[in-house]
C-alpha positions in Angstrom: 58.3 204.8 94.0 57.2 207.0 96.2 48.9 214.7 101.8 47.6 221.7 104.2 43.9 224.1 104.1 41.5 221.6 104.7 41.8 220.8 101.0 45.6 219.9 101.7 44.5 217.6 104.7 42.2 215.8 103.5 44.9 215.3 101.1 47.8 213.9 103.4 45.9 212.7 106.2 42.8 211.0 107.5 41.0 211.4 110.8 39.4 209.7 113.2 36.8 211.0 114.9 35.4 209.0 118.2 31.8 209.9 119.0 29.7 208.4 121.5 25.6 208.9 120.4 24.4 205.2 119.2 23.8 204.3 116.7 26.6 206.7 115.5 29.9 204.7 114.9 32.4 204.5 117.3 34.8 205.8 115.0 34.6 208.0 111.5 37.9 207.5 109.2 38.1 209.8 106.5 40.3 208.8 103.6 40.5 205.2 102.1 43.9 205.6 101.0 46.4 202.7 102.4 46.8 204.6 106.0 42.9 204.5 106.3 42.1 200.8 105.1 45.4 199.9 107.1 43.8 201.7 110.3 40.3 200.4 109.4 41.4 196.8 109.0 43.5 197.6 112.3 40.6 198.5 114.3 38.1 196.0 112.8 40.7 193.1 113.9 40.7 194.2 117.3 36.8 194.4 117.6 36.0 198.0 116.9 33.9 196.9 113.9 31.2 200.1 114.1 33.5 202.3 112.3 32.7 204.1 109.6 34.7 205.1 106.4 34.0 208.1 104.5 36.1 208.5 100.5 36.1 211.8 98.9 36.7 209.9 95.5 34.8 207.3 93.3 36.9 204.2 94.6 39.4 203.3 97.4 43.3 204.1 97.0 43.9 207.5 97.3 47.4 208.1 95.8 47.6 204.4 94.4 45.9 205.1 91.5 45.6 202.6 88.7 43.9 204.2 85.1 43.4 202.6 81.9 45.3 204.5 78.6 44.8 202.6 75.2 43.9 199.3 76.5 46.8 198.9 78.9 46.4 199.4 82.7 48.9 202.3 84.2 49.5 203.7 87.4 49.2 207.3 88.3 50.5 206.9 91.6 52.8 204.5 93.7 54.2 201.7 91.2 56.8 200.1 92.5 57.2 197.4 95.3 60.9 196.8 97.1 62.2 193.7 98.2 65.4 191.4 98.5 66.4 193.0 102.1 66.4 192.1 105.5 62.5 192.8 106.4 59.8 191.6 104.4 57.7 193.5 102.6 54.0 193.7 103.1 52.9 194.9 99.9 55.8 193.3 97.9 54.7 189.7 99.6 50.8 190.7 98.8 51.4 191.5 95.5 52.8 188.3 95.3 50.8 185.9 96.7 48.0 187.6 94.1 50.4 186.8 91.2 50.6 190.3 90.1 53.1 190.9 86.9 56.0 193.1 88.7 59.5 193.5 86.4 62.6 194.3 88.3 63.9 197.8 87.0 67.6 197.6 86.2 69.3 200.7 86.3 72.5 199.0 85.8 72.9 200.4 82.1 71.9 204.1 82.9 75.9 205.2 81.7 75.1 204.3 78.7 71.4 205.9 78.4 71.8 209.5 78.8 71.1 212.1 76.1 72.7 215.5 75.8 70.4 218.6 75.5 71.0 218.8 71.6 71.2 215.3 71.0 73.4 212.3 71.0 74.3 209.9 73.5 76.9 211.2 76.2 80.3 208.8 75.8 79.6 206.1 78.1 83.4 206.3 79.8 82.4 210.0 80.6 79.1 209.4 82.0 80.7 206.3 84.4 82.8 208.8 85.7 80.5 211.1 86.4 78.6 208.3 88.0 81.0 207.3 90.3 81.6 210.7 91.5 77.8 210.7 92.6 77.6 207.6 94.2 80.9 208.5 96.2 79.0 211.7 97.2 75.8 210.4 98.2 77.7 208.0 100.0 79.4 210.8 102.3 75.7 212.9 102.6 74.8 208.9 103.8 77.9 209.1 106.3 77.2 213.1 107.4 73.6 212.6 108.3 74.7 209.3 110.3 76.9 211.7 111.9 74.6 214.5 112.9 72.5 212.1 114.4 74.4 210.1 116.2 73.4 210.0 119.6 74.5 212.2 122.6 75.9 213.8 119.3 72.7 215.6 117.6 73.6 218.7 115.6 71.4 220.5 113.6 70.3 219.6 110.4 71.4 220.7 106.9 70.2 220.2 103.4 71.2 217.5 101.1 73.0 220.2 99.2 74.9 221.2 101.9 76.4 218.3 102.7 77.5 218.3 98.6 79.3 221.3 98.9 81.0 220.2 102.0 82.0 217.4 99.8 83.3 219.5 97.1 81.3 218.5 94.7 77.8 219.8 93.3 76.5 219.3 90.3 76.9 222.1 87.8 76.8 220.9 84.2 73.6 219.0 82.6 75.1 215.7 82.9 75.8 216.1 86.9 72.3 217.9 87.5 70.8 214.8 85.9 72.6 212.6 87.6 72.1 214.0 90.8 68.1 214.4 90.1 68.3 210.6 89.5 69.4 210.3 93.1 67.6 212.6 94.6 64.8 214.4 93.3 63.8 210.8 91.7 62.8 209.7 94.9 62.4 213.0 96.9 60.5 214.6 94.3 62.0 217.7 95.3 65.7 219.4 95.0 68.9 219.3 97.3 68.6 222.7 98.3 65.1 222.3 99.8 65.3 218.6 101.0 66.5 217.8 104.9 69.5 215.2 105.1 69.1 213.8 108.5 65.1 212.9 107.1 66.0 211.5 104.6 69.3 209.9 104.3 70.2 207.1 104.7 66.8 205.6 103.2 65.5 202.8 105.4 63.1 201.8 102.6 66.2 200.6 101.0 67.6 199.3 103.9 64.8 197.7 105.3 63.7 196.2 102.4 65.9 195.7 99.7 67.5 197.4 96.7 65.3 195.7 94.0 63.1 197.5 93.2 59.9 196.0 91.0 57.9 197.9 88.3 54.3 196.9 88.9 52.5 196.7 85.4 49.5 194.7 85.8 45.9 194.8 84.5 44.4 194.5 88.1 46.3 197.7 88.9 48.8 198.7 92.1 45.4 199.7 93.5 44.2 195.8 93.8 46.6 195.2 96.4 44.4 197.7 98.8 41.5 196.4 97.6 43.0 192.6 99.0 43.4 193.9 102.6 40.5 196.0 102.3 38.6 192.9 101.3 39.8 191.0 104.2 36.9 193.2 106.7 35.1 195.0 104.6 31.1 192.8 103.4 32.2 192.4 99.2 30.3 190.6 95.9 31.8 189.7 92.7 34.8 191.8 93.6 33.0 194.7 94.7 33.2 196.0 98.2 29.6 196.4 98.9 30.1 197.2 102.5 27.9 200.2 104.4 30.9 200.9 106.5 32.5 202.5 103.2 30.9 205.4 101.5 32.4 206.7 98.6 32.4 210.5 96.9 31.6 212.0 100.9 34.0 214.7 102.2 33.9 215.3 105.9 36.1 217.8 107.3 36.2 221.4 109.7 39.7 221.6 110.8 40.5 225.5 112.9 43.3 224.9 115.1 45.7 227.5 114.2 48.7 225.0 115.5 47.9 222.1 113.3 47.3 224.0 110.0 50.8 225.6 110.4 52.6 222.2 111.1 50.7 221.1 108.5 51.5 224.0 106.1 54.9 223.9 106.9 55.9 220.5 105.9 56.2 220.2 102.2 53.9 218.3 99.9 56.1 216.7 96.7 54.6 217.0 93.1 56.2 213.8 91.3 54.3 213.5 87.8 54.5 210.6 85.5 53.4 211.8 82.0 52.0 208.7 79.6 52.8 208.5 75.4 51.3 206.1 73.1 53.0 205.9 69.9 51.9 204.5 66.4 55.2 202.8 66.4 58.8 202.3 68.9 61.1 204.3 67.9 63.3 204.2 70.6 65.6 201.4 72.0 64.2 198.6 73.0 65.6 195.1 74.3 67.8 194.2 77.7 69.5 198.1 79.5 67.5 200.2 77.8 64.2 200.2 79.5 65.6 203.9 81.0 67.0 206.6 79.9 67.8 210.5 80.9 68.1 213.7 79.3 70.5 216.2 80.5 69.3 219.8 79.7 70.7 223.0 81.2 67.2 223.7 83.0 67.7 221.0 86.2 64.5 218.9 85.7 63.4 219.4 82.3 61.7 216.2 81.0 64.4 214.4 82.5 63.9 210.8 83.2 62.7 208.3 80.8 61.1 205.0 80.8 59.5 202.4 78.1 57.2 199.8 78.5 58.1 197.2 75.8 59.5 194.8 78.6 56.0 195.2 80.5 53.9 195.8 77.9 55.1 194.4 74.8 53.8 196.1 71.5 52.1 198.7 74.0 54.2 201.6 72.4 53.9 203.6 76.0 57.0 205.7 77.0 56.3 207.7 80.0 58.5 210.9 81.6 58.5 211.8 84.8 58.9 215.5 86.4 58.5 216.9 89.6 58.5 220.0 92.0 58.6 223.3 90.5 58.4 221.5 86.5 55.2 219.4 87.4 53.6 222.6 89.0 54.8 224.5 85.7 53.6 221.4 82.9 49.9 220.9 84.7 49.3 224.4 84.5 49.6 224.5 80.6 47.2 222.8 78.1 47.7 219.3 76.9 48.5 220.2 73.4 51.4 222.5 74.9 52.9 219.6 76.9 53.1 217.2 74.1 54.8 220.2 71.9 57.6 220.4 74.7 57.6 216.8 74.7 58.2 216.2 71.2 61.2 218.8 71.2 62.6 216.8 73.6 62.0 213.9 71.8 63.1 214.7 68.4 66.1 216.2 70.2 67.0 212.2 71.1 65.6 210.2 67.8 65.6 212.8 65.0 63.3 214.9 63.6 61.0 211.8 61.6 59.4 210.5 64.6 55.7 210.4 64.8 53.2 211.7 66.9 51.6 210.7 69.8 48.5 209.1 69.5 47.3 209.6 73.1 49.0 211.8 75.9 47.9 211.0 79.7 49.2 213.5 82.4 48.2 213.2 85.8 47.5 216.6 87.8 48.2 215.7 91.1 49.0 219.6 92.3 45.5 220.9 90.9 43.7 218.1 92.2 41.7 219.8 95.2 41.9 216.7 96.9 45.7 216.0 97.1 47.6 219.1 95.9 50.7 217.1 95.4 51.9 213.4 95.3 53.8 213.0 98.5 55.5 214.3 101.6 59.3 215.1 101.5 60.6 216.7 105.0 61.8 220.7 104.4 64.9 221.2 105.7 64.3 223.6 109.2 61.6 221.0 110.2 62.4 219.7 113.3 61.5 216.4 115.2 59.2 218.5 117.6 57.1 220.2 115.1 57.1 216.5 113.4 55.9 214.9 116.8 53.0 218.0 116.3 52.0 217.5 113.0 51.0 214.1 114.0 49.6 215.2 117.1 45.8 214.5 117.3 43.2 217.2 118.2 41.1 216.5 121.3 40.1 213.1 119.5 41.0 213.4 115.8 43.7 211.5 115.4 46.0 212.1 112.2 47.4 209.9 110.1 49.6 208.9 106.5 52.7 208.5 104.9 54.1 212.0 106.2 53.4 210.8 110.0 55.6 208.0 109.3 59.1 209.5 109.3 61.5 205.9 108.1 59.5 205.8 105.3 58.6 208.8 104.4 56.5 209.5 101.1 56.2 205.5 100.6 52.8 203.4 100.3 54.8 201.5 103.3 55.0 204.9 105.4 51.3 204.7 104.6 50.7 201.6 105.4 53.0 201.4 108.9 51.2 205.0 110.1 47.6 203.6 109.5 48.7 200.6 111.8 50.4 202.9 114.4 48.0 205.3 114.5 44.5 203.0 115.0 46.5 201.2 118.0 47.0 204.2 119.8 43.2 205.3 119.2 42.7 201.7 120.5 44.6 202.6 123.5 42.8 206.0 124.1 39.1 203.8 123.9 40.4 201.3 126.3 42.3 203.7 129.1 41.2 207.6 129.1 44.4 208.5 130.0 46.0 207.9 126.5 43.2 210.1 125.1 44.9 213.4 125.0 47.4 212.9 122.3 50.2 210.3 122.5 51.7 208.7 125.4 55.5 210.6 125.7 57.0 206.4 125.4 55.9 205.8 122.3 57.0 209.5 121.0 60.2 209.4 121.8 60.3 205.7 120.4 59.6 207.2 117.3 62.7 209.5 117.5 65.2 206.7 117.7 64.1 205.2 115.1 62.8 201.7 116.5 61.7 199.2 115.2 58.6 199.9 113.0 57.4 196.4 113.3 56.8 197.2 116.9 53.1 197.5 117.3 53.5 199.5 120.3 56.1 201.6 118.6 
């Protein structure tokens, strides 16, 4: 639901670049993911419009990434828009005022979706309890991490796992590991053990925003909703953004300070890989609770989370898996032909050994791809709010910016979108008054600390 080398920041970040020679542009944003069309819109509204925007790829998104696979548009990226809380959403509230097809994913069945590792359903009274156990812990790590942080209170952090075994109860056997990767590495994209609990719990993207979640399967693609805003300032025909602000397939980047690259190297960059079927034929359980299912094997993270796409994409035959951290590294390393063996296993291990083929496999390579090496940010535990406040530091005047910078939301398109804002104002403040020029004003920083409110524009 949820960018280190030069490769790995031009990954995770764009820059901004002020330069003074006309006809040169005021300012050079590299990346057109949602931080740098967020920034670039940000600046253009304020009436910096001689800005320049420079994508490494063939089109705008970055990690919103919408592909076609046997007729049906998926996403390789971010697909999933939150609402029903008490903020609105921006890109839920885009994606519906452009009518896009979004299907609220009910996890409300899940006890009575999970697989052992040799087959067969788990008994849904067992699973429940099991259930229940993790919710009750998650709620404590929730409770701990409000605890460390309270203020005039502040201890030092600890991992998510930690905090389980301080509750007395981590998860040892298949069915708890797979719980507890549905309520962590799901979102974190990375385990207990690694993952910091004050950064991450509790999870203001739920709070802020709601807990319904919406599956975004549309033929216009996740990635239309950045082509909206960017539409909004950027010259366009026939749906085309024909703008010479925006060039495409350019790479722009000669980053040395020793400082940066080791904040940047330091903070983790996620691997969270969705892996597309298409089948001759369903096989699998279709109709109202089933759209999701698990598998609990003995290796934490093998093939373990499970979705179809007959309520989306009815007659599609797509199921897609998704795996992350040290699995996803593991899977994109090996042939295709390899990965749909282990797959299959897997498979027939749930349905039975008559199951057919795949006609198609689609897996996305987010680790290898020189451009990204991963999918998103999840804050190490022993990563402290100073060496944050660095990593988002600018350099004499390249400013930095994307989801990582964004700490309430961290690894979220809305991180993304909230950093690109946050981080053009405060170039706006260093071109209008020279004294904000030399990295950002100690106000705003410790702002960011607390916690305010994101919606602040001077935040």
């Amino acid at each position: 639901m949820k960018l280190l080398s030069s490769v790995l920041v031009l990954a995770i970040l764009f820059i901004l670049t002020m330069t003074s020679a006309s006809p040169s542009p005021t300012v050079i944003i590299i990346g057109a993911g949602v931080s740098g069309i967020l920034a670039a819109k940000t600046l253009h509204d304020s009436g910096i419009q001689d800005i320049l925007i420079l994508e490494a790829n063939s089109k705008i998104g970055g990690r919103i990434h919408s592909v076609q696979f046997r007729g049906h548009t998926v996403e390789l990226g971010a697909n999933w828009v939150i609402g029903g809380g008490p903020r609105s959403n921006h890109l839920y509230e885009i994606a519906s005022k452009l009518n896009l097809k979004t299907y609220l994913s009910d996890y409300g069945n899940i006890s009575a979706n999970i697989y052992k590792q040799e087959g067969g359903l788990y008994p849904k009274h067992v699973v429940s309890a099991a259930l229940e156990v993790a919710e009750t812990r998650d709620q404590f790590c929730t409770s701990f991490s409000t605890r460390l942080s309270a203020p005039g209170h502040d201890r030092d952090d600890v991992s998510i796992l930690v905090s389980q075994r301080l509750f007395k109860e981590v998860p040892t056997t298949p069915l708890d590991m797979v719980i507890d990767y549905f309520y962590n590495d799901y979102e974190d994209a990375e385990p207990p053990r690694v993952t910091s609990l004050k950064n991450t719990l509790p999870r203001y993207e739920f709070l802020d925003f709601g807990d319904q979640t919406y599956f975004l399967a549309d033929s216009r693609g996740f990635e239309s909703i950045l082509v909206y805003i960017a539409k909004q300032f950027l010259s366009h025909k026939h749906e085309v953004i024909r703008d010479q602000r925006l060039k495409l397939n350019k790479v722009l980047l000669n980053l040395k300070q020793q400082w940066k690259t080791q904040a940047i190297y330091e903070f983790d960059m996620a691997v969270y890989t969705k892996i597309f079927l298409r089948f001759p034929y369903k096989f699998w359980p279709s109709g109202p609770e089933t759209e999701f299912f698990l598998y609990a094997h003995e290796k934490r993270g093998y093939y373990p989370i499970w979705q179809h796409l007959e309520t989306e994409m009815p007659g599609s035959n797509i199921l897609f898996v998704t795996v992350t951290d040290e699995e996803a590294k593991r899977i994109e390393q090996q042939p295709d032909i390899k990965i749909q063996e282990e797959i299959m296993d897997v498979l027939k291990k749930m349905f039975g050994n008559d199951i057919p083929e795949p006609e198609e496999i689609l897996i996305p390579r987010w680790w290898s791809n020189r451009f990204f090496k991963g999918s998103f940010s999840n804050w190490p535990i022993g990563y402290s709010q100073r060496r944050h406040m660095q990593l988002k530091e600018p350099v004499g005047r390249i400013y930095f910016s994307g989801e990582h910078t964004y700490s309430r939301y961290l690894g979220y398109a809305d991180a993304a979108y909230f950093a690109g804002i946050e981080t053009a104002n405060h170039l706006i403040k260093c071109i209008k008054h020279e004294k904000y020029c030399n990295g950002y004003d100690r106000h705003s920083t410790i702002d960011r600390l607390h916690n305010e409110d994101p919606y602040d524009p001077d935040a």
